[in-house]
N, C-alpha and C positions, 0 to 999 in steps of 0.2 A: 504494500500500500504506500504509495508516493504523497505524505502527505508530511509537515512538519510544524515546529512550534508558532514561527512567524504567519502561519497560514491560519492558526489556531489566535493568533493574537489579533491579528487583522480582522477576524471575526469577530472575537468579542468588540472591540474597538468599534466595527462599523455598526453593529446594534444597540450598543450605548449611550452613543456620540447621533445616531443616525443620520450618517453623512462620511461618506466615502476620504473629501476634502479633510475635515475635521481629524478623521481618523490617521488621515497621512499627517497632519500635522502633529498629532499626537506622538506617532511614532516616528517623526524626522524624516520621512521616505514621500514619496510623490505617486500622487494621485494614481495615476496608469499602474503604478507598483502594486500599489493593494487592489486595485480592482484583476491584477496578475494572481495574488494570493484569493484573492476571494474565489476565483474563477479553478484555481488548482485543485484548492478544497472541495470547490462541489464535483469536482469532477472526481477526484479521489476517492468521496464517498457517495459518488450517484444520483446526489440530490443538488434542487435549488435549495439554496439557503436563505434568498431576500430576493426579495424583486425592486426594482429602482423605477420610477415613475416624477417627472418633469420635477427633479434633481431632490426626492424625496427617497426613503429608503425604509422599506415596511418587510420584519421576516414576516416568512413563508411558515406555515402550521409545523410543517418541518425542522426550519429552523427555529425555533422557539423552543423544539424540542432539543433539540440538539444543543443549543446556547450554554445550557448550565453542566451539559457531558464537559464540553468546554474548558468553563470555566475551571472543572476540575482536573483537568490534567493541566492544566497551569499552576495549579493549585498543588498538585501532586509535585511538579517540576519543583517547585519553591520550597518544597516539605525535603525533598531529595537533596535542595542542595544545602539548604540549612539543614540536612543531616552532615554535610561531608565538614562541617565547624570550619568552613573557609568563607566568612561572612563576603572576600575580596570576590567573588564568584557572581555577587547580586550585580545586575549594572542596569543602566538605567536611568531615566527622567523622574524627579519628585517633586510635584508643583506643587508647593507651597503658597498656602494666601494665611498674613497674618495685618493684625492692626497696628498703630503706629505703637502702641504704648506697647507691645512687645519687640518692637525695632528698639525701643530708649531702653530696654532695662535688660531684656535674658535672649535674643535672637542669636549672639553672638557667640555665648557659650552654646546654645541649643546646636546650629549650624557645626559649630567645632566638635560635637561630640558623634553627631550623626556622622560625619567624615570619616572620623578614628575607627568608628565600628561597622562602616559601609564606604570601604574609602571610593570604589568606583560609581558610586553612583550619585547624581547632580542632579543640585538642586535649580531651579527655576520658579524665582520670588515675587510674588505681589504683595503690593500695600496698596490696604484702599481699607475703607469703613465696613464695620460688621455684616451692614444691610448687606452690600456690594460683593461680599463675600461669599455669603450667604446662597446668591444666585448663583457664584460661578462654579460654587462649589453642587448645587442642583441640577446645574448646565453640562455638571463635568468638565470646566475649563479646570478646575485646581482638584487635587486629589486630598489636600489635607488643609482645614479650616485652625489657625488656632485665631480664635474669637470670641468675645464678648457677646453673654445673651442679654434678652431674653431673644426666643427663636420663633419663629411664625410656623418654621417646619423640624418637626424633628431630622433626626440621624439614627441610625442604625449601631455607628461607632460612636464614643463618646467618650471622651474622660476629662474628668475635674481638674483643671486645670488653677483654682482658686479665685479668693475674691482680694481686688485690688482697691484701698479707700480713697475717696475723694478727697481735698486738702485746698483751703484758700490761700495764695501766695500774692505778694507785693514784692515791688523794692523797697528797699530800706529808706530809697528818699522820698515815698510818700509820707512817712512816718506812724506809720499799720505796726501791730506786732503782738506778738502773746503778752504782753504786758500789761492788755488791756483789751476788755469784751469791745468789739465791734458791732454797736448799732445798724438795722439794717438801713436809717439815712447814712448813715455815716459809706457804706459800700454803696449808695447808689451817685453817690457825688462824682465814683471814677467811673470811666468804662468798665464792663464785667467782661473780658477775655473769657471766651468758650470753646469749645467743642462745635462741630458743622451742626446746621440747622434740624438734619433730619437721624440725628442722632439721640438715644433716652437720654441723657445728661442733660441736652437743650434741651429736651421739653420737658425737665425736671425743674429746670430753672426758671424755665418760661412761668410754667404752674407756677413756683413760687414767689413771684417778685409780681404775678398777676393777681394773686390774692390780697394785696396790698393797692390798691386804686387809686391812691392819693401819692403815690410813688413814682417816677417816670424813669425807669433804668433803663440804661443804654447798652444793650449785648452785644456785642460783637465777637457772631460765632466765624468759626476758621477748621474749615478741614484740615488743615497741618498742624498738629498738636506743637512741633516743637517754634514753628513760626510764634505760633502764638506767645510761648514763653521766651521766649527773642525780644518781642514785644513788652511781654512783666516786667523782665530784667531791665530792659530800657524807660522803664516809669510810664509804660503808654495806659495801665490800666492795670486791676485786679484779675487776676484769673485762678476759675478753678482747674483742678489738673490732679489724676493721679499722684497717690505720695510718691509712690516709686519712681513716677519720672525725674523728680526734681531731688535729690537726693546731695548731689553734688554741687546746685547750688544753695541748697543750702548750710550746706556746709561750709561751701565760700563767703558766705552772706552778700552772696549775688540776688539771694531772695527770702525774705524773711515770711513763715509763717502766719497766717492771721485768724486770730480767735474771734469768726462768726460763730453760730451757734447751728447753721443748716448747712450740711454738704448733698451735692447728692446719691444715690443708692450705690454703693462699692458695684466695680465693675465683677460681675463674676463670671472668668474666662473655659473655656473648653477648646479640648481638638476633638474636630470634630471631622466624620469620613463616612463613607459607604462600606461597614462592614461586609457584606457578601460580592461585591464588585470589586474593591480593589485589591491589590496586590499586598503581599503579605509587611512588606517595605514599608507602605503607610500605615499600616498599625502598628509595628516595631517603634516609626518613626512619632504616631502620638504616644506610646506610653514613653518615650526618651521626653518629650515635651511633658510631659507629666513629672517627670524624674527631673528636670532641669527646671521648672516653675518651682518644686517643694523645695529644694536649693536654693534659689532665688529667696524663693518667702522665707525660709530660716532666716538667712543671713542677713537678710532685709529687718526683720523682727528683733535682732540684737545691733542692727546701726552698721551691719557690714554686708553694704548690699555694691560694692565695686566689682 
C-alpha cells in the first residue's frame, strides 16, 4: 500500500482548516502539493475523501469516517516517538497566540524552556487581545491560546494558568502614593490610562466611574499595554495595569503605587487548545506554560519576579 504520513497529515489539515490553500500554508508546502497528497491517499485507499466545490471543501460520508483512523496513527506516530526518549525527533511548527501581559512578564523563560526540551521545533508568535485570540484559535490559525478569560466558547484543552491583580500606578511627579487613600475626584483630575476599549478591564472601568454621574473621567484606552505605561512613567496620566507588569518600575520609582480603593477583577489566565485535534507538542507545550506561570507566580509573591 503506497500511502505515507505527509499524505495522512494533508488530510487531517484539509478537513480542519477546510481549504486546501490554508492547509499548504499550515504545512509550508504549496497548494498543487497537497492536492498531490490528497489525490495519492485516495487512490491508495480507493476512496474519495472530500469533494471540493467553487473553492469550498466538504468530506465525503467516507471521509468522515476515515478522518479520526487518521488522526490516530498520527497519534500512534507521536506515542512511538516519545517512546524512543529522543524529544530532538519532534519537528515542526507551534503557533502560538499569547496576550501582551504574558510578552512583559514569563514568555521568555516559557519560549527558553520549550526549546531545551523540543529543540527542533518552532515556534510562530502572535500578540493580539484575548477576544482576537480567541477566534484564531477556533479558526485554527494558532494551535495554542495562552489567554485571559472569561471565554464565550469553551476548549477541550485547558489548564490554569493563574490569576494576575490589577494595581493603580502614577509617577512620582504627580504626587499619588501609598501614603495616602486616593479619592475617586482626586483620580479623575488625571487621565485614567487603560487597556483597548473592547477588553473586560474597560468595561470594568467604564461601569465604575459611570456609577458616579456627577464625575466626568477621561479614559484613554490603548491596545498596547506597554505604550501605555510609557505614557504613566512620563506623567501623561494614571493607569491601571497588571502588578506583574510593572514590577521593575517600580522598583526604580519610575512608578509609584496608588492607594484607590477599586481595581479591576485579576486577570485569570489559561492555555488553552483543541485536545482531540492537535498534536501531542501543544499539550506538552501548555502544561510547560502551566509549569512556567507557577514559577513566575512564586517568585513574583516573595518580590523576585526578574
Amino acid at each position: 500500500m503506497n500511502l505515507n504520513l505527509k499524505q495522512l497529515e494533508a488530510f487531517v489539515w484539509v478537513a480542519d482548516l477546510g481549504s486546501f490553500r490554508r492547509a499548504a500554508d499550515r504545512l509550508n508546502t504549496t497548494q498543487p502539493n497537497i492536492s498531490s497528497r490528497i489525490a495519492a491517499l485516495e487512490s491508495a485507499l480507493n476512496v474519495t475523501l472530500m469533494e471540493r466545490d467553487a473553492g469550498s471543501v466538504r468530506l465525503t460520508a467516507k471521509g468522515q469516517h476515515l478522518l479520526e483512523h487518521a488522526r490516530q496513527v498520527l497519534r500512534a506516530t507521536e506515542r512511538l516517538i516519545e517512546a524512543s526518549d529522543d524529544a530532538a525527533l519532534f519537528d515542526g511548527v507551534l503557533r502560538l497566540g499569547v496576550t501582551e501581559m504574558i510578552v512583559h512578564t514569563w514568555l521568555r523563560r516559557f519560549l527558553k524552556v520549550l526549546k531545551d526540551r523540543f529543540p527542533n521545533i518552532t515556534v510562530e508568535l502572535t500578540v493580539d487581545l484575548s477576544a482576537n485570540l480567541s477566534k484564531e484559535l477556533f479558526e485554527r490559525s494558532i494551535d495554542l491560546a495562552l489567554q485571559s478569560g472569561p471565554f464565550n466558547r469553551q476548549t477541550t484543552g485547558n489548564k490554569d494558568l493563574g490569576a494576575y491583580p490589577w494595581i493603580w500606578v502614577a509617577s512620582p511627579e504627580l504626587g499619588l502614593g501609598l501614603e495616602a487613600r486616593v479619592s475617586l475626584q482626586d483620580m479623575t483630575v488625571y487621565p485614567l490610562l487603560t487597556h483597548a476599549r473592547n477588553t473586560g478591564s474597560y468595561e470594568e472601568l467604564c461601569a465604575h466611574f459611570r456609577a458616579h454621574r456627577h464625575l466626568s473621567p477621561r479614559l484613554v484606552p490603548s491596545s498596547n499595554l506597554a505604550a501605555c505605561l510609557h505614557m504613566t512613567v512620563d506623567g501623561m496620566g494614571i493607569a491601571t495595569t497588571p502588578a506583574a507588569m510593572v514590577t521593575k518600575e517600580l522598583a526604580t520609582g519610575e512608578l509609584v503605587r496608588i492607594n484607590y480603593d477599586w481595581v479591576p477583577e485579576s486577570l485569570h489566565f489559561f492555555a488553552r487548545y483543541s485536545a482531540e485535534k492537535s498534536s501531542r507538542i501543544v499539550a506538552d507545550a501548555a502544561d510547560i506554560a502551566q509549569e512556567i506561570s507557577a514559577e513566575f507566580t512564586a517568585r513574583f509573591a516573595v518580590g523576585d519576579a526578574s
